[in-house]
C-alpha positions as CSV (number, residue, x, y, z in Angstrom):
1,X,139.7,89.3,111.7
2,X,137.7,90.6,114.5
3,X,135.9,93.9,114.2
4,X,136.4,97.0,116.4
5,X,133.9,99.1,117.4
6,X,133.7,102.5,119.1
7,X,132.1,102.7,122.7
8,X,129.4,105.9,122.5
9,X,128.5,107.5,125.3
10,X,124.6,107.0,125.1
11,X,124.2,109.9,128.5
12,X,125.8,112.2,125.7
13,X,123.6,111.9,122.9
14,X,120.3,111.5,125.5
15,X,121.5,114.9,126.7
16,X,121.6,116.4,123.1
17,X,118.4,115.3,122.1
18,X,116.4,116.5,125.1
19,X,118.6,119.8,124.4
20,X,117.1,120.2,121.3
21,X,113.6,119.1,122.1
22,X,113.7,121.7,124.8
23,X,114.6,124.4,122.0
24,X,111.7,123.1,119.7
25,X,109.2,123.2,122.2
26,X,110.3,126.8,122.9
27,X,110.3,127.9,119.3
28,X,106.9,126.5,118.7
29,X,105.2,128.0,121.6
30,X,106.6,131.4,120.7
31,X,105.5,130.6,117.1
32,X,101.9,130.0,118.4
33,X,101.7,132.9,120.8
34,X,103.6,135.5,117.9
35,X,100.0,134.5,116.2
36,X,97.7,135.0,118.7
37,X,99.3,138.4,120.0
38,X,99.4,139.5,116.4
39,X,95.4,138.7,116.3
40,X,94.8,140.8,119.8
41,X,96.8,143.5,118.7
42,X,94.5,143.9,115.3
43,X,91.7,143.9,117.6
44,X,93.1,146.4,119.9
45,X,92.8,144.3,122.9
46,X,95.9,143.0,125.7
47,X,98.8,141.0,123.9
48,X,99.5,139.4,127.1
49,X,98.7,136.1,126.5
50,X,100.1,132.8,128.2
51,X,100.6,129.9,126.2
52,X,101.7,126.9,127.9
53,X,101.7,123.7,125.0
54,X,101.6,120.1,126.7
55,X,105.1,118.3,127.3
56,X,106.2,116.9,124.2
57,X,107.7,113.8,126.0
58,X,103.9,113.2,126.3
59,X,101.4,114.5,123.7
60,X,98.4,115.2,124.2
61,X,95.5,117.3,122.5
62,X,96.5,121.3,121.8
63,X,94.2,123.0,122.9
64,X,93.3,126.6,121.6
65,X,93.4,128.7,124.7
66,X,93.0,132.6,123.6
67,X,91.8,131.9,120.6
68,X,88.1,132.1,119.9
69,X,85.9,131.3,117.2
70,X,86.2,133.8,114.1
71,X,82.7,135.5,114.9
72,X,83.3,136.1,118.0
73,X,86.6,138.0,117.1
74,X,84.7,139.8,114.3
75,X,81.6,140.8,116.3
76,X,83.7,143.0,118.5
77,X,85.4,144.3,115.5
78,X,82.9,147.5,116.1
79,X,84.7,147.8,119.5
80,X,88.1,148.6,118.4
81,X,90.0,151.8,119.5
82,X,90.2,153.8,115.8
83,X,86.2,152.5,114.7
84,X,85.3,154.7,117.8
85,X,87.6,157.3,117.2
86,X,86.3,157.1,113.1
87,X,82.8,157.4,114.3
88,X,83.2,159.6,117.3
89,X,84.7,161.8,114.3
90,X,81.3,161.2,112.4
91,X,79.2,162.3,115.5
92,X,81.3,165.2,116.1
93,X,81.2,166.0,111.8
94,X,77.0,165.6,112.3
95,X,77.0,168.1,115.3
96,X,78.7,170.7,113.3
97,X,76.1,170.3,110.4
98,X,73.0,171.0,112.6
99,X,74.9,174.1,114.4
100,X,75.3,175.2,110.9
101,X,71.6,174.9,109.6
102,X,70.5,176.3,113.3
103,X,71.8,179.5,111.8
104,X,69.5,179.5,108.9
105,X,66.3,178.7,110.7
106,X,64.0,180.8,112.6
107,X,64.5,181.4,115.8
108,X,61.6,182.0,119.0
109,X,62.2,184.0,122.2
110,X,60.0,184.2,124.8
111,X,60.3,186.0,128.0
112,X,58.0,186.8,131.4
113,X,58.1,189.4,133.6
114,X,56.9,190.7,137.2
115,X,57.1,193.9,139.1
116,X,55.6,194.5,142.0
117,X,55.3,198.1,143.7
118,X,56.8,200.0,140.8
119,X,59.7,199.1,137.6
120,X,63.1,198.6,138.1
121,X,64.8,201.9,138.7
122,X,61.8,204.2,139.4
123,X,60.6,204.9,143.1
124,X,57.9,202.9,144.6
125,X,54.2,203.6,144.1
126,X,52.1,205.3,146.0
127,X,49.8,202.4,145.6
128,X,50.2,198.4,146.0
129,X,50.7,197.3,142.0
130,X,51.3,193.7,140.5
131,X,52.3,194.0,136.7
132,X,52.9,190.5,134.5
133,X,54.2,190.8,131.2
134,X,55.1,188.2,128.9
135,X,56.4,188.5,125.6
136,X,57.3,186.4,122.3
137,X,59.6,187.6,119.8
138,X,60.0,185.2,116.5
139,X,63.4,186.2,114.3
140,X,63.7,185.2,111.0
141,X,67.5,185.6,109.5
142,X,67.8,187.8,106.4
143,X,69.6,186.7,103.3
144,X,73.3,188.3,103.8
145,X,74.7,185.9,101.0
146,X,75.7,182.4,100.7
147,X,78.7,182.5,103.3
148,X,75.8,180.4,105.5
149,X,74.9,178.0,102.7
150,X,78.7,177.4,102.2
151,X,79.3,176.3,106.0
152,X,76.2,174.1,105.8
153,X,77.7,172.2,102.1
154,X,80.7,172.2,103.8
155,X,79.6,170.5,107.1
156,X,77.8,168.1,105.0
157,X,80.6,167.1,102.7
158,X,83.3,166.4,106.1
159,X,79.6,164.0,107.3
160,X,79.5,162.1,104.1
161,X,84.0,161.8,104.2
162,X,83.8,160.6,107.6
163,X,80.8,158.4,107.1
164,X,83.4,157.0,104.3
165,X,86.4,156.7,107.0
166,X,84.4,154.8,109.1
167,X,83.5,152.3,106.2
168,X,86.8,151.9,105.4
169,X,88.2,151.3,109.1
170,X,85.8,149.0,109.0
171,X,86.5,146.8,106.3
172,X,90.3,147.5,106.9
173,X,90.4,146.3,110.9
174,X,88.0,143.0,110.2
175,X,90.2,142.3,107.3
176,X,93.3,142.2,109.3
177,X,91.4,140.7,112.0
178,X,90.1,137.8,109.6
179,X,94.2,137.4,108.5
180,X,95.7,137.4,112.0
181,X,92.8,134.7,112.7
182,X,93.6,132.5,109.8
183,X,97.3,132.4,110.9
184,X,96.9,131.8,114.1
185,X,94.5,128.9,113.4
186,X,97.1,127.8,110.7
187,X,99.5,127.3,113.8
188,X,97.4,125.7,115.4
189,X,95.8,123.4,113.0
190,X,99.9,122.8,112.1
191,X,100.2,121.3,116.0
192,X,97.3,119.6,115.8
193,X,98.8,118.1,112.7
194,X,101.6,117.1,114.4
195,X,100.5,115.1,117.3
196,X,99.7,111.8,115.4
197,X,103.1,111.9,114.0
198,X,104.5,112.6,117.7
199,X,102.5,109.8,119.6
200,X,104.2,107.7,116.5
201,X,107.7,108.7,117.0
202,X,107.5,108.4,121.1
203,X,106.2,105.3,120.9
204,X,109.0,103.8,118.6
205,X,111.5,105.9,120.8
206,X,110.6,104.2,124.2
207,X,109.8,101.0,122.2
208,X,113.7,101.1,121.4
209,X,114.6,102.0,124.8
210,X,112.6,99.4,126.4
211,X,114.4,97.3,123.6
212,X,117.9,98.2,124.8
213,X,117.4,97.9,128.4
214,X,117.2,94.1,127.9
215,X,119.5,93.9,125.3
216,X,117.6,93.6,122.1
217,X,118.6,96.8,120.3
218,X,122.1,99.3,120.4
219,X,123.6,102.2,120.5
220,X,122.8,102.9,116.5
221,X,119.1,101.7,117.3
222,X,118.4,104.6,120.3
223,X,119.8,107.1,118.4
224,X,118.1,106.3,114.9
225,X,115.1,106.3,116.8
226,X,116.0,109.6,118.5
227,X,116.8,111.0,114.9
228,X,113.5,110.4,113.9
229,X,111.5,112.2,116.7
230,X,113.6,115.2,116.4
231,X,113.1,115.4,112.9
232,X,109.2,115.1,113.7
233,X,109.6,117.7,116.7
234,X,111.7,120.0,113.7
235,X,108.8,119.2,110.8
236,X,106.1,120.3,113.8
237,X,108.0,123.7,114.6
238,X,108.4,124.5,110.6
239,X,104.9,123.3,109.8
């Protein structure tokens, strides 16, 4: 008894595959570039990054293009929008503190006059006059309570909370910086990964194809090997 077997369309599952490849590739560039926009954005710099991976039908080193070593991120860390608004805060808070003790300190004036031919107001002399006069005044502030004393404490007090705001913003923006790094290296590193197992899977799928364009492999041989590059492609996307 002779057996039967079905006649596949290999055009059909060729076009499926490179379907899905297409969609991989897709899903892992967005991947990667989801994790470097999340690392500009903690910096407070442009999101508009282009990411262009290498064509899977031929891999080839990833490289990491907008993404720069971890110092490098973290030494502009002191650049980022809400540090300077913290510390322009601080300067602001430091401004208000000597305005405040300015009013507790002694004070100078000095002033210099001339007249010539007479004063201001009075008719001119009878006789040609030159008058200089030059005077200092020093003004000491009398104690009228502690309502002075309390705007001073009080000036210092918003210093030291804003000194402590800028700390924290600090700490907070390079810590988030430091995540959105590791994860966006973790993508990376997770393509990188991949590419042995890629250059491994397309050379046993054009091994096979080379195989059954002389005759020495089937239908059920192309598509096994096609099976196991798209599940390579599907473990590099979820890795």
């Amino acid at each position: 008894m002779s057996e039967k077997y079905e006649v596949v369309n290999l055009d059909d599952y060729t076009g499926i595959y490179l379907f899905r490849k297409g969609e991989n590739k897709q899903h892992a560039q967005a991947k990667y570039k989801t994790s470097l926009m999340n690392l500009a954005y903690q910096m407070g710099q442009s999101t508009d990054i282009v990411i262009n991976l290498p064509d899977i039908a031929a891999p080839s080193s990833v490289k990491t293009e907008g993404l720069e070593e971890l110092n490098t991120w973290l030494g502009q860390v002191k650049q980022h929008p809400a540090i300077a608004a913290a510390k322009a805060k601080l300067a602001s808070a430091k401004a208000d503190v000597r305005s405040a003790q300015s009013t507790l300190l002694p004070t100078v004036d000095f002033n210099a006059s001339y007249y010539q031919n007479g004063y201001p107001g009075q008719g001119l002399a009878s006789t040609r006059t030159n008058v200089a006069t030059y005077g200092l005044a020093l003004n000491v502030p009398l104690f009228d309570g502690f309502a002075e004393y309390y705007k001073v404490k009080a000036a210092q007090e918003q210093v030291e909370k804003n000194e402590i705001a800028v700390q924290d913003t600090e700490q907070q923006i390079t810590a988030q910086v430091s995540v959105a790094y590791a994860n966006a290296m973790s993508s990376w590193k997770s393509l990188q990964a991949s590419e042995s197992m890629l250059v491994s899977a397309s050379e046993l799928l054009k091994s096979t194809e080379r195989s059954y364009a002389h005759g020495y492999a089937d239908v059920i041989d192309m598509i096994n090997a096609q099976n196991t590059y798209a599940q390579v492609m599907q473990e590099r996307v979820q890795s």
